[in-house]
BAFI-3210 file (N, C-alpha, C; in Angstrom, 3 decimals, decimal comma, padded with zeros to 6 digits):
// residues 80
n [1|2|3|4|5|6|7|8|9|10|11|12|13|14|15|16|17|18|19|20|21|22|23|24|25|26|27|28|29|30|31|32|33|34|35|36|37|38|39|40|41|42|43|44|45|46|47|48|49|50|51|52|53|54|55|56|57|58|59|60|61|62|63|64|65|66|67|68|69|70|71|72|73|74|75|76|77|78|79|80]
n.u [-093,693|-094,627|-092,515|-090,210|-087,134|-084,861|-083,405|-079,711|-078,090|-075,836|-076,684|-077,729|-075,360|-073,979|-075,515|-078,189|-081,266|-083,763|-086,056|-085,632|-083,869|-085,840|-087,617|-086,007|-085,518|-088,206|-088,339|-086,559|-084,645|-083,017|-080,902|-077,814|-076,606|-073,668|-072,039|-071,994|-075,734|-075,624|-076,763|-077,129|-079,308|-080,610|-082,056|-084,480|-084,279|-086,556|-087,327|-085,669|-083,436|-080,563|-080,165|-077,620|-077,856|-077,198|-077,879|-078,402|-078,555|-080,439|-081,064|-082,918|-083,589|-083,798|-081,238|-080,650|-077,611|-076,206|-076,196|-076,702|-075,843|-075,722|-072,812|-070,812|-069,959|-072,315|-074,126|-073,579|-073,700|-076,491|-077,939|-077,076]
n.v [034,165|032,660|030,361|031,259|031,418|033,690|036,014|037,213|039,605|039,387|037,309|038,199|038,956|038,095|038,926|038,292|038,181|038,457|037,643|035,255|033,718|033,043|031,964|029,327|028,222|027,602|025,221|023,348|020,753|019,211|018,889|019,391|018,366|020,456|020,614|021,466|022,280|023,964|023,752|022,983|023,807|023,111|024,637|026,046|029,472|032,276|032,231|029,883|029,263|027,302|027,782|027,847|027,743|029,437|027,922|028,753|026,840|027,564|027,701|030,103|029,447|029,909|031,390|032,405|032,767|032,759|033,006|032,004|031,430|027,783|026,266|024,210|021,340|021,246|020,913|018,533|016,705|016,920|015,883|012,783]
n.w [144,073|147,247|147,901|146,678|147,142|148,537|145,958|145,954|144,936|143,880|142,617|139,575|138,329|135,862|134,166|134,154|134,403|137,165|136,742|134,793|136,559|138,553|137,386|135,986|138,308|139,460|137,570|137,376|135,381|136,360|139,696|141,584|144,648|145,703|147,506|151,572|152,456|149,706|146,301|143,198|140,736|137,857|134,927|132,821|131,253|130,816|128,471|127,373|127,526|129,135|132,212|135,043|138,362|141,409|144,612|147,991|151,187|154,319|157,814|158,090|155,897|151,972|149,680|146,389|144,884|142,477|139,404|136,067|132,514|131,952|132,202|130,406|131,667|133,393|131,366|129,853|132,212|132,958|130,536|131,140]
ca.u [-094,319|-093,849|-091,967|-089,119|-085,888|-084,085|-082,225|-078,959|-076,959|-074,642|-077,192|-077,700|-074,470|-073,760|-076,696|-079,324|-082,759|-084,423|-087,361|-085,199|-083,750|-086,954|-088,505|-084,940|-085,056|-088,857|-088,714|-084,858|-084,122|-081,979|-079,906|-076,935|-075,614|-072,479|-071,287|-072,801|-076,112|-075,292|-076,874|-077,469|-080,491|-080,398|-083,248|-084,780|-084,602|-088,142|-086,504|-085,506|-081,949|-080,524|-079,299|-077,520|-078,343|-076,392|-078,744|-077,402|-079,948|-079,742|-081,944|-083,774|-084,775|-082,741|-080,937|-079,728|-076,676|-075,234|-077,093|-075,462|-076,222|-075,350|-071,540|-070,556|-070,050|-073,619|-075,310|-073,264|-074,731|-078,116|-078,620|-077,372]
ca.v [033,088|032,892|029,671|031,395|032,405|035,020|036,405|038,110|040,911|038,732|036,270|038,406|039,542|037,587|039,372|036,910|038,803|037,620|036,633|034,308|032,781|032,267|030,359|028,349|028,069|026,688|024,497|022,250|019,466|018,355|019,632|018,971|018,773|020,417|020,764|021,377|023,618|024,541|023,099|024,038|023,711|023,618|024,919|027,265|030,652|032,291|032,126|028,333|029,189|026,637|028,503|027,098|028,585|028,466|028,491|028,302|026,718|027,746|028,040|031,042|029,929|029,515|032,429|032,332|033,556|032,645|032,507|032,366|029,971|026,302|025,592|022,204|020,248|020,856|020,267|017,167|016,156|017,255|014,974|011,836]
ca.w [144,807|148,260|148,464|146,533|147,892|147,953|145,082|146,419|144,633|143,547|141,139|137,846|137,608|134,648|133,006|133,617|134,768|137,843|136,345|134,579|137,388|139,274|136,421|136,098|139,677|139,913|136,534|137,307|135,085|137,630|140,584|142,118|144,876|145,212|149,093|153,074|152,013|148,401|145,355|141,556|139,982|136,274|134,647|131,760|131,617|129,978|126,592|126,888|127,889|130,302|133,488|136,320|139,719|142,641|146,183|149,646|151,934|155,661|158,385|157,869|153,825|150,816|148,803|144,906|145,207|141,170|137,917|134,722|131,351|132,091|131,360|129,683|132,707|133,657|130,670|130,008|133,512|132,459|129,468|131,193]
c.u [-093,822|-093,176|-090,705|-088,371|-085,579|-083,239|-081,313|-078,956|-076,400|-074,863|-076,830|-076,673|-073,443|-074,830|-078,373|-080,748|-083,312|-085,486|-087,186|-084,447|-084,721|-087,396|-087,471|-085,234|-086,508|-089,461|-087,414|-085,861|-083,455|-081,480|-079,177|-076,426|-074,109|-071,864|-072,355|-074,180|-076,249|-075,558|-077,155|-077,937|-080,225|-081,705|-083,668|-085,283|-086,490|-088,252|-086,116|-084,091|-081,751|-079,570|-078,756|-077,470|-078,379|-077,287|-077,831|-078,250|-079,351|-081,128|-083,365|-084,682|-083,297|-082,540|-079,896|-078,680|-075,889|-076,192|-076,160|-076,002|-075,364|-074,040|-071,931|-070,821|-071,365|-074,765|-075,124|-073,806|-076,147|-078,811|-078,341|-078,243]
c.v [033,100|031,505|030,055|032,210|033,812|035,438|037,839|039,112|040,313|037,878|036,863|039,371|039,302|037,595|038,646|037,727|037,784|036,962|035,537|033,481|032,292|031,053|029,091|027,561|027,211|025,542|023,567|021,493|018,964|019,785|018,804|019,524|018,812|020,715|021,174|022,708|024,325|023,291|024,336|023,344|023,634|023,432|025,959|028,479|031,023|032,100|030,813|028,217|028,270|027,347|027,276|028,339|028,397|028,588|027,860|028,382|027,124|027,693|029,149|030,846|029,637|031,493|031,772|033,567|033,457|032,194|032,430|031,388|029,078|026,533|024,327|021,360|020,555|020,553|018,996|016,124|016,014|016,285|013,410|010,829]
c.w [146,244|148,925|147,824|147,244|147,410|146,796|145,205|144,945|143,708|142,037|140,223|137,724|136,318|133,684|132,930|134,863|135,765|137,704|135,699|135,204|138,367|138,422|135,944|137,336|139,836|138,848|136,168|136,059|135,954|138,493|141,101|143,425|145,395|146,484|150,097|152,559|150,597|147,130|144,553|140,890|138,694|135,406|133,878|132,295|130,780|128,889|126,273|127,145|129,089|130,867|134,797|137,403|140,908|144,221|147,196|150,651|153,551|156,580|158,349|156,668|152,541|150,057|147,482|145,126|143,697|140,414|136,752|133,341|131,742|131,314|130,957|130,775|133,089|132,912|129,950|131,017|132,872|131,617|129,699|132,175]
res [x|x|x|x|x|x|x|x|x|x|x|x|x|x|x|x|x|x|x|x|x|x|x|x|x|x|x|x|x|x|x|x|x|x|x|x|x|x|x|x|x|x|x|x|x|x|x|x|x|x|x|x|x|x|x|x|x|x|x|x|x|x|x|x|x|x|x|x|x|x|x|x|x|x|x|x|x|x|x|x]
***
């Protein structure tokens, strides 16, 4: 799509397929965020897995820079 970001290098290195962080990335349950620029989305992979997915907004556009399946603390968030 062309309102998605970039996905660095760095995202699916905890195994998680970019096609499953786009569709995380444009289907949140929530996001947070988490400092200047930097939130995390949390949102299903194509399979129903909940990913969290770290972007870092800037001038130029946003890049996913961390994917991974949702730890605890974010899907504790998630459900309240």
């Amino acid at each position: 799509m062309a309102d998605d970001p970039l996905v660095a290098a760095s995202a699916p290195k905890h195994g998680v397929a970019a096609e499953d962080i786009l569709h995380g990335y444009r289907n949140p349950m929530r996001a947070y965020d988490l400092d200047d620029g930097f939130t995390m989305p949390i949102g299903p992979a194509t399979d129903g897995d909940l990913l969290e997915i770290g972007v870092v907004s800037g001038t130029d556009g946003s890049v996913i820079v961390h994917a991974m399946r949702a730890r605890p603390q974010f899907l504790t968030r998630a459900v309240n």
